[in-house]
N, C-alpha and C positions, 0 to 999 in steps of 0.2 A: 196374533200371528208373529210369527216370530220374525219377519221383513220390517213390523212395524216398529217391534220392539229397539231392533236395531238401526232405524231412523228418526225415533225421536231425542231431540236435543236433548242434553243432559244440563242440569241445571248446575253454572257455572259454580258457586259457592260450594255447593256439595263436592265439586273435581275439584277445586284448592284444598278445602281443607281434608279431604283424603289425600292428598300429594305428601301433606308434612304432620298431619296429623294420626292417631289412631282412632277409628269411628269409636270402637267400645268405649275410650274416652270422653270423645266428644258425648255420646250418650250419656254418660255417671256426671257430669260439669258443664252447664248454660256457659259457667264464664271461663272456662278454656275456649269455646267456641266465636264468645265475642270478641278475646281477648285476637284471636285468630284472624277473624278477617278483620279486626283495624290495622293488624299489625303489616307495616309497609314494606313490599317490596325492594331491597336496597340493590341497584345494579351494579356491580365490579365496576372500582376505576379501570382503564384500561391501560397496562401496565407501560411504562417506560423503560427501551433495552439501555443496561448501564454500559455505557461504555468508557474505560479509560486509556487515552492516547498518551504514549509514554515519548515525550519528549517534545519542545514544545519550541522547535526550530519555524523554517518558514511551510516546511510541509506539512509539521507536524502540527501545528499550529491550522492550516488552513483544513487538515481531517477532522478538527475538531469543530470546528467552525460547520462543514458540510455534514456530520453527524448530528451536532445540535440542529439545525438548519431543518434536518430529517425528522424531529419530536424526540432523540434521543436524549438520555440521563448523562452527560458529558463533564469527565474531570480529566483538568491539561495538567501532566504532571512535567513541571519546568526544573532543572538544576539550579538557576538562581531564583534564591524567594524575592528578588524584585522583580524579574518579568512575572513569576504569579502573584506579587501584589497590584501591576500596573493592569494585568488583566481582569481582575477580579473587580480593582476601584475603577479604572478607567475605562475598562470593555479595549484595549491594544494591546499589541506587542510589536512596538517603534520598532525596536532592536531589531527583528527577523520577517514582519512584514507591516511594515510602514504603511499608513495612508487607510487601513483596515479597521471596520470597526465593526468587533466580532458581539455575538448574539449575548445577552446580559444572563442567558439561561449558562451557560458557558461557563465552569467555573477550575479556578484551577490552582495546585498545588504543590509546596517542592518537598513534599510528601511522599514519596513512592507509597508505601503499605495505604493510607490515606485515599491515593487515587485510583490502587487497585481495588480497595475492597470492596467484597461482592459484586462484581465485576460481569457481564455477561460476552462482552468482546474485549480485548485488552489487543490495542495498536500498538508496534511494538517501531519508534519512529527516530531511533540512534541509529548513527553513518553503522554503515555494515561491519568496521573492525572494530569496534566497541561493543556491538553488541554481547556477545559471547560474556566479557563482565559485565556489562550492566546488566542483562538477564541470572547473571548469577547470583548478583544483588538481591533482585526483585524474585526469582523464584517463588520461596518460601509464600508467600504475600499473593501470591496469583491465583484464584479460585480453580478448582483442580477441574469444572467443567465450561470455563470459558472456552472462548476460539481465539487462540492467538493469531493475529495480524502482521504479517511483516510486511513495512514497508521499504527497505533495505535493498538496495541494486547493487549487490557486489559480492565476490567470490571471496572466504577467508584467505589470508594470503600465507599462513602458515599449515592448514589444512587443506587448502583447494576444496573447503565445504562450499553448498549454496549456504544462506540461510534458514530454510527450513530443517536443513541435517543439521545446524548448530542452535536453530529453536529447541527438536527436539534431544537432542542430543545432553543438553544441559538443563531445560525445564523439565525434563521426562515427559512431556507431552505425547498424544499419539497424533502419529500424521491426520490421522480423518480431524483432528482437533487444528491442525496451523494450515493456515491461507498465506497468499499473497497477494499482495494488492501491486499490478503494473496495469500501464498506459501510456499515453499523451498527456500526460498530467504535470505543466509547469505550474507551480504553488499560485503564482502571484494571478495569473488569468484564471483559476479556479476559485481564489477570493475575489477575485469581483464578481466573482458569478457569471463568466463567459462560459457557455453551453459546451459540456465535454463529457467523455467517458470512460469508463476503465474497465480493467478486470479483474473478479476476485477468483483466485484461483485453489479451489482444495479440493482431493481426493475423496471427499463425502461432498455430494450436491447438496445435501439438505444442508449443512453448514456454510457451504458457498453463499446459498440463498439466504440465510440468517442474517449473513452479512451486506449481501445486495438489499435486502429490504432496510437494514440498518441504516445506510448510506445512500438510500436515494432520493436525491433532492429535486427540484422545477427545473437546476443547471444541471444536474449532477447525475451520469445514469450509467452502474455502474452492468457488465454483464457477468454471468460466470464462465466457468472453465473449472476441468478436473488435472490440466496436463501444469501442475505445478510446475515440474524440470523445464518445460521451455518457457514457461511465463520469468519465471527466474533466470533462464540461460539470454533469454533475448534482454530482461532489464540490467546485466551485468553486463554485457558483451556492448551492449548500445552506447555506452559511456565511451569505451577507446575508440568506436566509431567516430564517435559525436568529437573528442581529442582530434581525429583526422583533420574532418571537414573545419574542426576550427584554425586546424596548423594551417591549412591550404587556403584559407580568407585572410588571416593574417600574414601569407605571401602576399598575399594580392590577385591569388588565382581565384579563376571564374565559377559562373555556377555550373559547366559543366565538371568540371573538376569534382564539385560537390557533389553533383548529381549521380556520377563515376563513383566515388566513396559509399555515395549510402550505396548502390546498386549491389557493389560488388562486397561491399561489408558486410549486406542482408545476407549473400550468399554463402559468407565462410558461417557465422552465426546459425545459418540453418543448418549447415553440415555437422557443427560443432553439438546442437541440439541432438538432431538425430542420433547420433552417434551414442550421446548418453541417455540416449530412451525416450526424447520429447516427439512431440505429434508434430510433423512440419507444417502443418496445416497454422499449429497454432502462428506459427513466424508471419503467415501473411495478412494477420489480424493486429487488433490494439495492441498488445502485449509484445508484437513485435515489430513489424512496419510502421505502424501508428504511432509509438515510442521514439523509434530510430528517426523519423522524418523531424519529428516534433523536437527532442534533442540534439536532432544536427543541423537543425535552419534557424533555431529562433536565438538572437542575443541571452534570453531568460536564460540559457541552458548554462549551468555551472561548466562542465565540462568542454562546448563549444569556445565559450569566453577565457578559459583556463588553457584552449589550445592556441587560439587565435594570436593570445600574448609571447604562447612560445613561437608560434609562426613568425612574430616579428620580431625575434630575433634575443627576446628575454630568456634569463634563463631558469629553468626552474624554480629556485628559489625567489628568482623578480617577480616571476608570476605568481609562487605563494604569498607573496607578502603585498601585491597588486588586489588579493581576495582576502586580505583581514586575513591569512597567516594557515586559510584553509587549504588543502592541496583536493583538487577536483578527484571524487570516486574512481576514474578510469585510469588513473595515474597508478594506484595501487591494482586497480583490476586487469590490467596491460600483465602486469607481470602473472599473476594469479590465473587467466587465461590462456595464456601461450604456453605456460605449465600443463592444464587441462589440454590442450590441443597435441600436447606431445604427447601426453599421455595414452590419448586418444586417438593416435596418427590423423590426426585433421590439420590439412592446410590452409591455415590462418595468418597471409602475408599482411594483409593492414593491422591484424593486432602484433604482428612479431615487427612491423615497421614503427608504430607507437614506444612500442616498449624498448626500442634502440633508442631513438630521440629521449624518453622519460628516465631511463636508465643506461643506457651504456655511451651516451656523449654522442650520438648521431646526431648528424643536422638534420632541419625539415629538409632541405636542398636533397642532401644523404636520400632521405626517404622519399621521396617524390621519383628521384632517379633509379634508387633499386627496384621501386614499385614498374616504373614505366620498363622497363630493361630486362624482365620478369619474361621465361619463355614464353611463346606463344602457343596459344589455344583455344579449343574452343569454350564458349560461353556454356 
């Protein structure tokens, strides 16, 4: 009967070697057939995503760190071949985050082509006005189906680009191909492995998610997002906030003052978003509240600490050279914003009160006063 035919088991030997053999073979040769089933099933290793983090500072440095962390294939590409030979023999990197002692799988080099090659995500972890060259560098070198990463919070300040118009713009990449990576994310509480999040942001989900899986660690948990323009509008804009609330501590003013900055700073920030195409919604998530709280309260924050010095009365150049000679991202994005804001007729009083104090010789006093003296309205 034909019900029984088809519920008797099939004799397993006979379903293997029909799978990769041919019968009429196995019939003409005893020893193809022995040779067949000794022969041992070999399972796929299971593959390791390469990732190469371009730049080997304190955040770049602690990406690489949470991507090895993750079972990624991880190469730190450093400009001096001594922090890539301290990491490589010592497992640190004293210079940019002290006290850290990163995974021995970790390996790294002041290689560019070296640390891209065949590459499956390529982070891309130079201060935002550099990029543009060093991407121009490394181009050539970049596998043409990686996902590029940017880690970079800042508006070109000759272009009034984000980031991503000058990823692609210069790598030829295609947008479904460059992410963003913002959050809450200060380097040094993320190497120790204090519990945080972030967001990777690209206009293809499936690539967002290549990259969320990339990067997810027992601390580490990143979400995604497709509205690039405000994950990048909120991590640029957050920096001259973060400059406010630091001028306004180094007066000596209080935490409402602070609390007044972030409030009212989250506000211009969303307008400025919308206005160039972002989801507002995004502004009230990681990438944007999350970000702005976390760089405008905690000492870690380069920008807060770079404002607090000018709050007390330093002057620009004291507080360059107060940070090893660095000038904080929002110093340069103050001007590059309030450009975008005109452009945009968006009223942006705390980024255009920044950028008098950073550039046109205003006091914090100056700005604290124009801000408070500011017609009245509603919220």
């Amino acid at each position: 009967m034909a019900g029984t035919r088809h519920n008797r088991e099939p004799k397993a030997n006979k379903v293997a070697i029909s799978m990769y053999i041919d019968v009429s073979e196995v019939k003409q040769s005893a020893r193809i057939v022995a040779a067949a089933l000794k022969c041992p099933i070999v399972q796929p290793e299971e593959y390791a995503v390469k990732v190469a983090v371009m730049g080997a500072g304190s955040w770049g440095t602690t990406l690489a760190k949470v991507f090895a962390d993750a079972g990624c294939d991880v190469r730190l590409w450093a400009r001096r071949s001594e922090v890539a030979a301290e990491i490589n023999q010592q497992h640190t990197n004293n210079r940019y985050l002290s006290g850290i002692v990163l995974p021995e799988a970790l390996r790294a080099t002041d290689n560019p082509a070296q640390a891209l090659e065949d590459s499956d995500i390529v982070v891309l972890g130079v201060p935002s006005q550099t990029l543009r060259d060093n991407l121009s560098e490394w181009a050539a070198a970049i596998p043409q189906t990686a996902i590029l990463v940017s880690l970079a919070k800042g508006i070109e300040k000759d272009t009034f680009e984000r980031m991503s118009q000058v990823i692609a713009e210069v790598a030829g990449t295609p947008d479904t191909q460059i992410a963003v990576l913002s959050g809450p994310n200060l380097a040094r509480e993320i190497a120790e492995e204090q519990p945080a999040a972030t967001v990777i942001a690209c206009t293809d989900e499936a690539n967002a998610q290549k990259v969320q899986a990339a990067l997810s660690a027992p601390y580490f948990r990143p979400y995604t997002n497709t509205d690039v323009i405000g994950c990048e509008i909120g991590g640029a804009c957050k920096n001259v906030i973060a400059l406010a609330c630091g001028m306004a501590a180094g007066r000596g003013l209080g935490e409402n003052t602070v609390a007044t900055v972030i409030t009212r700073g989250l506000a211009e920030i969303t307008r400025l978003g919308t206005a160039m195409g972002a989801d507002p919604r995004t502004f009230a998530g990681l990438a944007g509240l999350g970000d702005l709280v976390a760089t405008c309260s905690s000492p870690l924050s380069r920008n807060r600490t770079f404002g607090a010095r000018l709050g007390e009365g330093k002057t620009l150049e004291d507080a360059k050279a107060a940070t090893n000679g660095q000038v904080a991202e929002g110093v340069i994005s103050s001007m590059s914003i309030s450009r975008l804001a005109e452009i945009h007729e968006v009223d942006m009083p705390i980024t255009r009160a920044v950028y008098g104090v950073c550039h046109m010789g205003a006091s914090v006093h100056d700005m604290v006063a124009a801000l408070m003296g500011r017609t009245k309205k509603s919220e």
